[in-house]
KOLLO-220402 format. One line per field, with one value per residue (C-alpha): z, x, y; residue in one letter. Coordinates in nm, 2 decimals, padded with zeros to 4 digits. Layout:
// KOLLO-220402
z = [Z_...]
x = [X_...]
y = [Y_...]
aa = [A_...]
// end
This chain:
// KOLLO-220402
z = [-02.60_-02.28_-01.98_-01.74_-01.50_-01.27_-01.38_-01.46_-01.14_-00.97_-01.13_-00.77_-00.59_-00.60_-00.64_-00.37_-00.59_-00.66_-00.29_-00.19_-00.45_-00.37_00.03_-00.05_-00.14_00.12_00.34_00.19_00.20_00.54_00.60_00.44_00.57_00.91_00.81_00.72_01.04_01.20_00.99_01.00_01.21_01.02_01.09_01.40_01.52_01.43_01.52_01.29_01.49_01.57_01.39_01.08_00.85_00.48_00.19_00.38_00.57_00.83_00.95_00.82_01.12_01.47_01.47_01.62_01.47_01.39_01.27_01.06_01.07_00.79_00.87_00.52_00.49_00.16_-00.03_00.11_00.42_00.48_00.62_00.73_00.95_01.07_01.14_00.99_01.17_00.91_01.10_00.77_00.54_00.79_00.75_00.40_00.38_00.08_-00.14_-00.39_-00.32_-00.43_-00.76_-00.65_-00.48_-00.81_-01.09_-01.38_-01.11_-01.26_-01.01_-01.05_-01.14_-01.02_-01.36_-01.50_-01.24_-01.00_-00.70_-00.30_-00.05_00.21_00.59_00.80_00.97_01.29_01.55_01.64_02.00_02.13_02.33_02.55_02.63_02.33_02.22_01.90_01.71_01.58_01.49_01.78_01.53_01.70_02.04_02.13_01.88_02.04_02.43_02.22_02.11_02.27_02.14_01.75_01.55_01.30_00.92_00.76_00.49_00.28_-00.11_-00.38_-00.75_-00.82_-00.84_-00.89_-00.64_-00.82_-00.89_-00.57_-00.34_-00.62_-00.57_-00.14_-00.18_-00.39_-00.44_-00.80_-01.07_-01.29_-01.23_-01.12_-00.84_-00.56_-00.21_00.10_00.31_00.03_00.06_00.43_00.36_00.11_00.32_00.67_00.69_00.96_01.29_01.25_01.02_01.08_00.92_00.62_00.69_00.49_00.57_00.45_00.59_00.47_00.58_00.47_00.59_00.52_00.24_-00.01_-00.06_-00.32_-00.48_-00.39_-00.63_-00.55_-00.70_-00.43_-00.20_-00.49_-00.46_-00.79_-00.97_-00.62_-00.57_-00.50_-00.16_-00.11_-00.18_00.11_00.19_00.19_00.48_00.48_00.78_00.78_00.84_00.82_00.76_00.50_00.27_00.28_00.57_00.70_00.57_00.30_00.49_00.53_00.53_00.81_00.99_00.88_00.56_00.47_00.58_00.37_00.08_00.17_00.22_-00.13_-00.31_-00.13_-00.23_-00.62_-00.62_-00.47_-00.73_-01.01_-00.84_-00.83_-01.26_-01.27_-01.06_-01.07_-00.74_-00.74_-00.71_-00.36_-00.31_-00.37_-00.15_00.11_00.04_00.07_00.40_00.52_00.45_00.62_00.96_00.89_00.94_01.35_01.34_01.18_01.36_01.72_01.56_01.50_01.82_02.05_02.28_02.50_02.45_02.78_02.80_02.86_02.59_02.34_02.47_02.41_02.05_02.02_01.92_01.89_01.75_01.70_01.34_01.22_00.91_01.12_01.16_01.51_01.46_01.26_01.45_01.73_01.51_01.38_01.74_01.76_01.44_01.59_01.87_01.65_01.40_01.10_00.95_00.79_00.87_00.62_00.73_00.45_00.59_00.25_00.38_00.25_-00.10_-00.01_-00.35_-00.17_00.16_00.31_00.70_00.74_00.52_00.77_01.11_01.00_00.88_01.20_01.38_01.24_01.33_01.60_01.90_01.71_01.61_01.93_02.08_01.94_01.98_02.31_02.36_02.21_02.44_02.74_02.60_02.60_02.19_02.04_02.09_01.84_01.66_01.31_01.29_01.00_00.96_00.66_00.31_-00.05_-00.08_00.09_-00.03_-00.14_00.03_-00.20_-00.23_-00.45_-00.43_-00.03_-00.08_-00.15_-00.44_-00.46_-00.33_-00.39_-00.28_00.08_00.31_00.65_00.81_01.15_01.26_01.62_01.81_01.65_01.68_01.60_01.82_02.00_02.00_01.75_01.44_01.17_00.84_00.75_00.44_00.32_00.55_00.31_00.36_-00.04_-00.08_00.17_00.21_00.53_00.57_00.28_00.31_-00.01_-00.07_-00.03_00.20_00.43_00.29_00.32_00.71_00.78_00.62_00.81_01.18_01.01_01.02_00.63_00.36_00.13_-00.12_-00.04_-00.03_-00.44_-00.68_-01.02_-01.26_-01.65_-01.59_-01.38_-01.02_-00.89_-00.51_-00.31_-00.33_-00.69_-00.72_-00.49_-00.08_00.22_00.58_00.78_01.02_01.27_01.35_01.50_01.84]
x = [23.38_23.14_23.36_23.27_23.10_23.21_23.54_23.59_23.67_23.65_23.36_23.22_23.29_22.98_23.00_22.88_22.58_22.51_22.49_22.28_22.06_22.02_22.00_21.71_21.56_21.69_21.51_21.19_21.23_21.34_21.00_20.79_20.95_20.88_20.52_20.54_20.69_20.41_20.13_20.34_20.05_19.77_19.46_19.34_19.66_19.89_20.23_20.51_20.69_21.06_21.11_20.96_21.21_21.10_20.93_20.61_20.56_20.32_20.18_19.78_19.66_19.78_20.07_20.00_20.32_20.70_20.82_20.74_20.80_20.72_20.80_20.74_20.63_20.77_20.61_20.23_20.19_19.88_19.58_19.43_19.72_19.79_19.52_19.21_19.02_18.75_18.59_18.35_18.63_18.79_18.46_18.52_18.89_18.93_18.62_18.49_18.52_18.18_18.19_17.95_18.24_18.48_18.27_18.43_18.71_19.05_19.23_19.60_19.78_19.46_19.31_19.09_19.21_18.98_18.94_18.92_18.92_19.20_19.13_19.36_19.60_19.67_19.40_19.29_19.20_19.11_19.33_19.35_19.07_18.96_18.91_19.12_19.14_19.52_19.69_19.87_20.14_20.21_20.19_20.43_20.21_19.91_20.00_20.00_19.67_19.51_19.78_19.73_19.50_19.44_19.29_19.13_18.93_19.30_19.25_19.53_19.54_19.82_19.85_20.21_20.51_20.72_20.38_20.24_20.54_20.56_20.17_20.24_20.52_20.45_20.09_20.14_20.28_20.44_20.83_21.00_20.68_20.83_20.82_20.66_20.94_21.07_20.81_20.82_21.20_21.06_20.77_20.92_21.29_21.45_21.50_21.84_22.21_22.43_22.19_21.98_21.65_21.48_21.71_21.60_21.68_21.69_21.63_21.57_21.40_21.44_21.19_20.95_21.23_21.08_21.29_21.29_21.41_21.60_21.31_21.08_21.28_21.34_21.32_21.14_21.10_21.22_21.52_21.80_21.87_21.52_21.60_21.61_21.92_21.98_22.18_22.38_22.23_22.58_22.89_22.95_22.64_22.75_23.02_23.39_23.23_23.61_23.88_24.10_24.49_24.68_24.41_24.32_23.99_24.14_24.29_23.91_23.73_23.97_23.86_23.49_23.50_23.67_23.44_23.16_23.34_23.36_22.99_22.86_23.06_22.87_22.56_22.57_22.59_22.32_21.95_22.03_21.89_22.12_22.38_22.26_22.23_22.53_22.66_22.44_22.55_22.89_22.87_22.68_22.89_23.18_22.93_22.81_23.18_23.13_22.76_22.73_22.98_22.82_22.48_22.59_22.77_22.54_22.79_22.58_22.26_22.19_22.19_21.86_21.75_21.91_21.70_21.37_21.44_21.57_21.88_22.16_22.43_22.44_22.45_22.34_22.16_21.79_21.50_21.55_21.89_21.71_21.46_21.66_21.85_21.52_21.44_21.82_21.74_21.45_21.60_21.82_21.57_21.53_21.16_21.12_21.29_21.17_21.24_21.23_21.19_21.13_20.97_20.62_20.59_20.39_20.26_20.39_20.44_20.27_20.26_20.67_20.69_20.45_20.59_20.91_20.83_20.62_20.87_21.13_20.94_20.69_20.91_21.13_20.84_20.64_20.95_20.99_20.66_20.65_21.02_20.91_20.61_20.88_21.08_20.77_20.82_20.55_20.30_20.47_20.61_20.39_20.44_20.29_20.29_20.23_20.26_20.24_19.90_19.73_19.63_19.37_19.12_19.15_19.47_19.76_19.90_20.04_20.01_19.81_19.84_19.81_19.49_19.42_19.04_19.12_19.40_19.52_19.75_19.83_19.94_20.04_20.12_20.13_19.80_19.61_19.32_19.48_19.24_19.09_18.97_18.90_18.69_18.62_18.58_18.32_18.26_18.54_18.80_18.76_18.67_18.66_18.25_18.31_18.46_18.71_19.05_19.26_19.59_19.53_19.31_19.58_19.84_19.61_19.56_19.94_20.02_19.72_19.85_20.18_20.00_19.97_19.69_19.76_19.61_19.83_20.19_20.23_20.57_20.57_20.63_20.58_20.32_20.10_20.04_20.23_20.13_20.16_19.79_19.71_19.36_19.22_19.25_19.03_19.15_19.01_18.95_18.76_19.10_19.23_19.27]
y = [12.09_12.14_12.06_11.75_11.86_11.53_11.42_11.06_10.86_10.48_10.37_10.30_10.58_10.85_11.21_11.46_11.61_11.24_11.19_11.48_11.37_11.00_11.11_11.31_11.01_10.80_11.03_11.00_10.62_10.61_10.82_10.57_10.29_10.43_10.44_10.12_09.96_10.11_09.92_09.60_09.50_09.25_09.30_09.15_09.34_09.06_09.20_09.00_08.75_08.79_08.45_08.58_08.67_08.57_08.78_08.80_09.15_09.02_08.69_08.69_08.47_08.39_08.20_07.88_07.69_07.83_07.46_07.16_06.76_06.61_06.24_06.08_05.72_05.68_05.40_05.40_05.26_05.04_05.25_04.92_04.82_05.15_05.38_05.28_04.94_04.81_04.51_04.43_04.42_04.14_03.94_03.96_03.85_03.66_03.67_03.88_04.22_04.39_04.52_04.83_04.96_04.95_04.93_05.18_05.26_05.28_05.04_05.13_04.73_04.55_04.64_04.33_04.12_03.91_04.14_03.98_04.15_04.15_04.22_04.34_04.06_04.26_04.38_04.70_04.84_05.16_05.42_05.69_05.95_05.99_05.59_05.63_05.28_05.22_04.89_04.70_04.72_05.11_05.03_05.38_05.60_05.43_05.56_05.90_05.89_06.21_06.38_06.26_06.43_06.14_06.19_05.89_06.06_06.18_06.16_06.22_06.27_06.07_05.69_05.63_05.70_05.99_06.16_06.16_06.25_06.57_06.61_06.62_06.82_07.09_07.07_06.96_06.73_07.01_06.97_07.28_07.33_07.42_07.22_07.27_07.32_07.58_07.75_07.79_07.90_08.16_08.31_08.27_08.22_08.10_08.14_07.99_08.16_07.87_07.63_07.56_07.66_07.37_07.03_06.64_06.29_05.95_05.61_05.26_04.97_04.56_04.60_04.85_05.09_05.30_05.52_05.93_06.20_06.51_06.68_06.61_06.90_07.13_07.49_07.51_07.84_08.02_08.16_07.83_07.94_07.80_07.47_07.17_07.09_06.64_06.56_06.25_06.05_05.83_05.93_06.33_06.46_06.71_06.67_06.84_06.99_07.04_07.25_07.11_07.02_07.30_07.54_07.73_07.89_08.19_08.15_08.01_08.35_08.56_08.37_08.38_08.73_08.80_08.59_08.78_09.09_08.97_08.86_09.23_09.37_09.15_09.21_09.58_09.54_09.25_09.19_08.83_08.70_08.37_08.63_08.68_08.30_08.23_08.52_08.38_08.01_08.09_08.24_07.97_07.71_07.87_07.89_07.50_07.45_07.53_07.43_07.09_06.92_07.01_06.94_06.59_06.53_06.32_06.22_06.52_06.30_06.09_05.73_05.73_05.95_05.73_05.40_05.68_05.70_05.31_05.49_05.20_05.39_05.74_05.86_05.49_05.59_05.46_05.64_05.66_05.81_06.09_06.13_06.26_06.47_06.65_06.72_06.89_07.08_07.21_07.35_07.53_07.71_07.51_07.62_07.23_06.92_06.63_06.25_05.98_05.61_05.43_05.04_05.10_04.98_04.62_04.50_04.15_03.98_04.30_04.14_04.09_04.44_04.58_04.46_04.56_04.91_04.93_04.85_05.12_05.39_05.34_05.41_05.75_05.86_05.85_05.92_06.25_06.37_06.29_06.46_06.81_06.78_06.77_07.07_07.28_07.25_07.07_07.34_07.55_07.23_07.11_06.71_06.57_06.16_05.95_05.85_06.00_05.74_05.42_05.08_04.90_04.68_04.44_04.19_04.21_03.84_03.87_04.28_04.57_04.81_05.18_05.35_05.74_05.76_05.73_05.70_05.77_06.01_06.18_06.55_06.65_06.95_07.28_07.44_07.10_06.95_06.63_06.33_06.38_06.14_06.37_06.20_05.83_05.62_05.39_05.06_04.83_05.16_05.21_05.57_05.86_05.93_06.20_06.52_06.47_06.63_06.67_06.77_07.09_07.13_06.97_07.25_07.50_07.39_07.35_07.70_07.89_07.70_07.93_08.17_08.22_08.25_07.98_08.20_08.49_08.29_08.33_08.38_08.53_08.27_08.32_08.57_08.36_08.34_07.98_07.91_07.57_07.48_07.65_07.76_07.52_07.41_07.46_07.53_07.21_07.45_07.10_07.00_07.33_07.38]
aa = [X_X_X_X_X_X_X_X_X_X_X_X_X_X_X_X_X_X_X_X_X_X_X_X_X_X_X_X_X_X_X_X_X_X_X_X_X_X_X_X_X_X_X_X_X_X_X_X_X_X_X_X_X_X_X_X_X_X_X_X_X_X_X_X_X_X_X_X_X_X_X_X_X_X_X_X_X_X_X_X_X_X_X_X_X_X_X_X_X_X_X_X_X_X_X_X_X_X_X_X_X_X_X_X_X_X_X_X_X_X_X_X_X_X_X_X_X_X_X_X_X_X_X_X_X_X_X_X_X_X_X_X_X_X_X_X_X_X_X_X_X_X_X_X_X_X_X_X_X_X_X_X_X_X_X_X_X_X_X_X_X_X_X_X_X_X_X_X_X_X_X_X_X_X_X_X_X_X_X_X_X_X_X_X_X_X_X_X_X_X_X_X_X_X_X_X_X_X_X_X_X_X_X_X_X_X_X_X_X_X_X_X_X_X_X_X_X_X_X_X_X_X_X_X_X_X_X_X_X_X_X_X_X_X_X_X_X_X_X_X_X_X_X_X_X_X_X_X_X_X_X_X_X_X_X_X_X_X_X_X_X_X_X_X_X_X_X_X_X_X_X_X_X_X_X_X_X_X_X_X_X_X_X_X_X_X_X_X_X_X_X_X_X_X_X_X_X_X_X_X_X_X_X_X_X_X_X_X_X_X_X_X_X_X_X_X_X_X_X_X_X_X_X_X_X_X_X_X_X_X_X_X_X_X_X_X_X_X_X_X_X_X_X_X_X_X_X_X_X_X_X_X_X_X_X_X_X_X_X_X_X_X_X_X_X_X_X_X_X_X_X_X_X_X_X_X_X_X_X_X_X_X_X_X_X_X_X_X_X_X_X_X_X_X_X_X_X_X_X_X_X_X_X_X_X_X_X_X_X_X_X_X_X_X_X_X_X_X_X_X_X_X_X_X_X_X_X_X_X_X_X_X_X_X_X_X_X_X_X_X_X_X_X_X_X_X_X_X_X_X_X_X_X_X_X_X_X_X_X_X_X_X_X_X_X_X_X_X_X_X_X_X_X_X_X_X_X_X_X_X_X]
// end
């Protein structure tokens, strides 16, 4: 029998031929990797950002924003009594709305029905610098106007709730799309390790609380430890977030760090990337154990910052109460923090639905805008306001009904031109006629103020391609500063 050359030993260890061998390689690695650190520049020597720390090598344009605010009006919030002042559809309240306009239209539930058209019950005036026109029912958003970049000309594709929050999120109605913000985690990272880099908040008002699915932050065909992360916006924010009784700080990191040892040893026999999630996940979630609790605690807030967000008591469940914590999120490196305030869904009694939704949001979410502007933040901060769709100009009973042809939403700081009214619809608000902006088009703009090519953020999936704006999207390249 031919002797063993290497006798049989821990089937871990590594043999000193084995090592000279595998060095030699090293070296030549380390070689090339030097090279590469020294092209990490993009062209237009783009150097990559100390925060950048995802699967992308290099940013592809100047970084203009490190964070995103997606405050989601979940339901469709009325373009008409919001952002988008149509004088001839209030001389038309209540009589036939002209069939020019909707002739062979699919019109969501107001199919076959007799169609009048419905003004807007609240007025409109014009603010700041700029003369923006936005609903006295946003007074606070309305003493921000030269810092809003507003977009009336938004179209969807989707004319049901479930469909279009998928559709704004992940750029598609095919489940298992991945969102936004796990995209952002995917490409970029974080800038924060004691945190989810991708984290989601909900809130409710009196009325329209349309449902929202799990699904609308999910991680998709990405690795897991790109999903968004649903904080709990009563009580602890995150669940068990404590030790169990009887166990200590200590006794819980000798665990952690044997579990991490047993999943290194499965992962050095299988390339199963959850492997590394769940090595990852484990460690953070013994470091949310310090973090979460002092991201919760506002008892450092001031008085008087508080009364700026119409917080009334801390860790409420409210908008407001949200809002406040996004702003302490973003201090602490979270690439996308997602808000939820479901009060939009007005098929009926849309004035009380809209003063009240109006209501819950206006001061947080002027509030917070103009708190990042204080801390020097919203200049690299992304804040994105609005719905999933609009409604029509045309009644529902006391309502509106869904509207995809043209809707309104805002986005501030981050690279985007302030006072600015980007697009407009026909004279009756029914169809966007100038400077359209799609769905992707407005991803495709929010990933380039990034500082990524929409068309080169892209996952393997089946053999295909699978990006956040698929083969479409243009940068609206008018609302960048």
């Amino acid at each position: 029998m031919k002797p063993q050359i290497f006798p049989p030993a821990d089937p871990f260890s590594i043999h000193r031929r084995a090592f000279l061998t595998q060095s030699a390689f090293g070296l030549g690695g380390l070689g090339y990797a030097l090279l590469q650190g020294a092209a990490q520049a993009a062209p237009g020597g783009l150097v990559k950002p100390a925060h950048w720390h995802g699967s992308l090598q290099s940013p592809h344009f100047p970084v203009k924003a490190k964070r995103v605010i997606f405050l989601c009006m979940a339901g469709g919030p009325s373009q008409f009594e919001s952002f988008d002042w149509k004088p001839r559809l209030k001389e038309l309240h209540d009589q036939p709305f002209p069939e020019s306009f909707t002739k062979g239209q699919q019109i969501a539930q107001l199919q076959n029905a007799v169609l009048k058209a419905r003004g807007s019950f609240t007025a409109f005036q014009k603010h700041g610098q700029s003369g923006a026109e936005i609903s006295d029912l946003f007074p606070r958003l309305a003493g921000l106007a030269d810092d809003l970049c507003i977009i009336r000309s938004m179209q969807t594709e989707q004319i049901n709730h479930d469909t279009a929050h998928a559709f704004m999120n992940t750029g598609s109605i095919i489940k298992g799309r991945p969102s936004m913000g796990s995209w952002l985690s995917y490409g970029l990272g974080a800038e924060t390790q004691d945190l989810p880099g991708f984290i989601v908040l909900t809130s409710a008002g009196k009325s329209g609380q349309q449902p929202i699915s799990a699904r609308q932050w999910s991680s998709g065909v990405l690795p897991s430890r790109h999903q968004g992360i649903l904080f709990q916006s009563k009580g602890d924010a995150v669940h068990y977030i404590g030790n169990p009784e009887g166990v200590c700080q200590s006794t819980q990191r000798q665990v952690v760090e044997e579990i991490q040892r047993m999943n290194g040893l499965l992962a050095a026999e299988q390339n199963d990337p959850e492997i590394a999630t769940r090595t990852a996940q484990y460690e953070l979630a013994f470091k949310m154990q310090s973090s979460v609790p002092d991201l919760t605690d506002f008892s450092k807030e001031s008085p008087a910052m508080l009364d700026l967000y119409g917080v009334k008591e801390p860790g409420d469940g409210s908008f407001a109460s949200n809002c406040l914590l996004a702003r302490r999120l973003a201090e602490r490196g979270v690439r996308m923090i997602q808000l939820y305030h479901r009060a939009w869904d007005h098929h009926s009694n849309l004035e009380a639905g809209m003063k009240n939704g109006a209501a819950d949001v206006d001061q947080a979410s002027a509030a917070l805008i103009k708190d990042l502007k204080e801390r020097g933040m919203l200049e690299d901060t992304l804040i994105l306001w609005g719905g999933e769709f609009g409604r029509t100009p045309m009644g529902q009973g006391t309502g509106r009904d869904h509207h995809i042809l043209g809707f309104s939403v805002f986005l501030a700081g981050g690279g985007i031109k302030g006072g600015v009214t980007h697009g407009a619809t026909d004279e009756l608000g029914y169809r966007a006629v100038e400077d359209v902006v799609s769905v992707h088009d407005l991803h495709a703009t929010m990933l380039a103020l990034l500082g990524i090519d929409h068309h080169r953020l892209s996952t393997k999936f089946q053999g295909l391609d699978v990006r956040l704006t698929g083969i479409a999207g243009n940068v609206v390249k008018e609302i960048m500063a």
